[in-house]
C-alpha positions in Angstrom: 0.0 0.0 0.0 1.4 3.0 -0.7 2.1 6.1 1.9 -0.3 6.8 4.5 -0.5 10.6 5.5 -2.8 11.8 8.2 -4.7 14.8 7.0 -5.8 17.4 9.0 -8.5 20.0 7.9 -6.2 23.0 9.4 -3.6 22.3 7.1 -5.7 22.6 3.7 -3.5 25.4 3.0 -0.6 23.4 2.3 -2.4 19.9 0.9 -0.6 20.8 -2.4 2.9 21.0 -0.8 2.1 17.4 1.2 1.0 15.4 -2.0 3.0 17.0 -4.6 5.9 13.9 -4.6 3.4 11.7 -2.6 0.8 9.7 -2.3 -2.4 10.5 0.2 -4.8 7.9 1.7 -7.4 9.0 3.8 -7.2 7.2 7.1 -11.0 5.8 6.5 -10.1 4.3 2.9 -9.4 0.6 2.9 -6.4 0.4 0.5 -5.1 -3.4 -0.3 -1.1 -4.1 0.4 -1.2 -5.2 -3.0 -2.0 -2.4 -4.8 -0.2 -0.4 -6.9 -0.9 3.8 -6.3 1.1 6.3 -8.0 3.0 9.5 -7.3 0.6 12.3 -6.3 -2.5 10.1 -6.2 -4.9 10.9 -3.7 -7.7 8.3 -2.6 -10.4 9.8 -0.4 -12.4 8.4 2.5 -14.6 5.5 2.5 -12.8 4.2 -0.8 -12.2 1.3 -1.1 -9.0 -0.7 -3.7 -8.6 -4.2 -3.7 -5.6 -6.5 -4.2 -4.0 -6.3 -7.7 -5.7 -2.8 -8.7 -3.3 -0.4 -10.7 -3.5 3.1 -10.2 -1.6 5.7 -12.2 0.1 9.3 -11.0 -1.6 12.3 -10.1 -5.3 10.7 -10.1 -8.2 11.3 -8.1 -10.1 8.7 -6.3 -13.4 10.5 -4.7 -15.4 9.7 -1.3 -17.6 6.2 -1.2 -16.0 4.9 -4.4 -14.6 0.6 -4.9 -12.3 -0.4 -7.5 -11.6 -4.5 -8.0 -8.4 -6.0 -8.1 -8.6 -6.9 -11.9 -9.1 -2.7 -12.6 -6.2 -0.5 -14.2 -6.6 2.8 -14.5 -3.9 5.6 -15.7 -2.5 9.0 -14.9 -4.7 11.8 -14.0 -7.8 10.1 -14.0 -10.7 11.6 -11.9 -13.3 8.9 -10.4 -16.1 11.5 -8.7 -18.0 9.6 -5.5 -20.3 6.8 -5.9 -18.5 4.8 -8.8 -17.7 1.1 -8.8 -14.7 -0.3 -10.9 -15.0 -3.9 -11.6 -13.0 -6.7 -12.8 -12.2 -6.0 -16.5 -12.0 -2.2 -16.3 -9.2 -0.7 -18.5 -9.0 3.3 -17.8 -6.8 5.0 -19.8 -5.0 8.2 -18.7 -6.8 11.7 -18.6 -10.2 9.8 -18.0 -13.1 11.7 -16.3 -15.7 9.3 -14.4 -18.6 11.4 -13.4 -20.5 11.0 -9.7 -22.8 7.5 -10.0 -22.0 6.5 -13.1 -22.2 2.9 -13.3 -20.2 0.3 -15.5 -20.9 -3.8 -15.4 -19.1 -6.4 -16.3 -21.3 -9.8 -17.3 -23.9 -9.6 -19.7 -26.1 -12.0 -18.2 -25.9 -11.6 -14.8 -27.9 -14.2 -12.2 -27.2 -14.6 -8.7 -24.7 -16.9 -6.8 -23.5 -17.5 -10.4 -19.6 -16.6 -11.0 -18.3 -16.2 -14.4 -14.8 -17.3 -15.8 -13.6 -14.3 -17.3 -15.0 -10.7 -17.6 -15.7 -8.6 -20.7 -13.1 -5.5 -21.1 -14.6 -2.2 -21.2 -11.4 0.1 -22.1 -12.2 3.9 -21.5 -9.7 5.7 -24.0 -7.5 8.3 -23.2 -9.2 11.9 -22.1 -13.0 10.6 -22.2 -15.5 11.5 -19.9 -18.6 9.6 -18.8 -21.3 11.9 -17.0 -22.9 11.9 -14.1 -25.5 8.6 -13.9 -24.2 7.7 -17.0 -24.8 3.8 -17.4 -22.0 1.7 -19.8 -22.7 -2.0 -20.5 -19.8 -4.1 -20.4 -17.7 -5.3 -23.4 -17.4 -1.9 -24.8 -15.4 0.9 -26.2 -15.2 4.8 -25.3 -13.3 6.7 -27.9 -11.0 8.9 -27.0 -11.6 12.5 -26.2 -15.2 11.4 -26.2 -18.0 12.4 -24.0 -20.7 10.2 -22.5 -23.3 12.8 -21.3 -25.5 12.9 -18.0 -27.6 9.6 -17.6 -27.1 8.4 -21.0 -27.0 4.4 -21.2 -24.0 3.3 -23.7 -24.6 0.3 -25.5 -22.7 0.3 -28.5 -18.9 1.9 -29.0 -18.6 5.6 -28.8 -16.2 6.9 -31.3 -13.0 9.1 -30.8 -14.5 12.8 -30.5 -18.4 12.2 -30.0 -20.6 13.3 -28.1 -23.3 10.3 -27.3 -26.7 11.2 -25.1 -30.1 9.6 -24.1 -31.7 5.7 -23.7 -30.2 3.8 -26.0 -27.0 6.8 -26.2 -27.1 8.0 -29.6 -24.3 10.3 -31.4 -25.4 14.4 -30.9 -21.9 16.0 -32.1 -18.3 16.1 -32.7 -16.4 17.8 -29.4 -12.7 19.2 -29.3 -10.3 17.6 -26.7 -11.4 20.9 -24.4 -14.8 19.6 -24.7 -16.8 22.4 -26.7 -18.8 21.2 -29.8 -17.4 21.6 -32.8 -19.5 22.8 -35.7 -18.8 21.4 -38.9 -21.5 22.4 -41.3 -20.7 21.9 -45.0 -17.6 21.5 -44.6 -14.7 19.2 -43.8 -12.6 21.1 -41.6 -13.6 22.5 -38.0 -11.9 24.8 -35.6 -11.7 24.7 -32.1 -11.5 28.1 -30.0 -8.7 26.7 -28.7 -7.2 26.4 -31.8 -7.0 22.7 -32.2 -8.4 21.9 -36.3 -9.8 19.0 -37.1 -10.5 17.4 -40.7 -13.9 15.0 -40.8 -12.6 11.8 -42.5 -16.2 10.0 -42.6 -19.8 9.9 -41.2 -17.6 8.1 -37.9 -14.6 9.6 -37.9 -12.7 12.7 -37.5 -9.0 13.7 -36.7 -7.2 16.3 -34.8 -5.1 18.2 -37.6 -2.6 20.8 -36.4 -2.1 23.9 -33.5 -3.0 27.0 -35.6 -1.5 30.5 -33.9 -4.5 32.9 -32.2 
């Protein structure tokens, strides 16, 4: 288990300074010896990592959240409170997990009934998945895609989409920052934070070059 630091609400002012080279687990998170948590991670209270789980640098792990020993997840990921990482779980780095949302990991679930092996759900680098957002197991989320608010994914999400609503359904293109991008007629889009981006086909796009302000 990594370091343990005792934290003290009168020192909030210098949290940054304690963490900054460091690991902090709140005294009230149950934290495996077998896990792996790195540099600058911070795992709240009530959390709780099994044996095996992989956790990058610089991530944060929020209040009443469990993560299974067969999870890895990358550098600088946020996990808000009330999310459970099971078995199978691949997150890459940059990931956003939004409070509740809620990922499974047998298709066919019935009770006192254990499968062999689990279906991989692999979160691509700098997604986010919304708040209440539900993601059926087995599946992809593009990278520098967004899953919004309460949608339930049950197909891939491509690099760059936007997916919302009951069965999630593609609503537009968004920029690495996160704002929409606006196509129109055309093949090219610009971000205003000057990030282009060329539309290859009805399912793809791709981030083109830095242009100067």
């Amino acid at each position: 288990m990594g370091l343990t630091i005792k934290f003290n609400s009168n020192l909030e002012g210098s949290f940054d300074r304690m963490v900054k080279n460091s690991k902090y687990i709140d005294r009230r998170a149950i934290v495996d010896k077998a896990v792996t948590v790195g540099s600058g991670t911070r795992i709240w209270a009530f959390s709780r990592v099994v044996e095996g789980a992989v956790i990058g640098d610089d991530c944060n792990i929020c209040d009443h959240t469990f993560i299974e020993g067969k999870v890895t997840i990358g550098n600088r990921v946020t996990v808000k409170c009330g999310v459970y990482l099971w078995d199978g779980l691949v997150v890459e780095d940059d990931v956003f997990i939004g409070p509740n949302a809620t990922f499974t990991n047998d298709l066919r679930p019935r009770s006192r009934r254990q499968i062999s092996s689990y279906l991989i759900t692999r979160l691509h680098q700098g997604c986010s998945v919304g708040a209440g957002a539900v993601v059926l197991p087995g599946l992809t989320i593009g990278r520098w895609s967004m899953v919004a608010a309460g949608a339930v994914v049950t197909r891939d999400v491509h690099d760059h989409a936007l997916v919302v609503g009951n069965p999630a359904h593609f609503r537009a293109w968004v920029c690495r920052c996160g704002d929409k991008l606006n196509f129109g007629n055309s093949p090219h889009a610009y971000c205003s934070c000057n990030v282009a981006y060329t539309r290859l086909s009805a399912t793809h796009i791709e981030e083109d070059t830095l242009h100067e302000s």
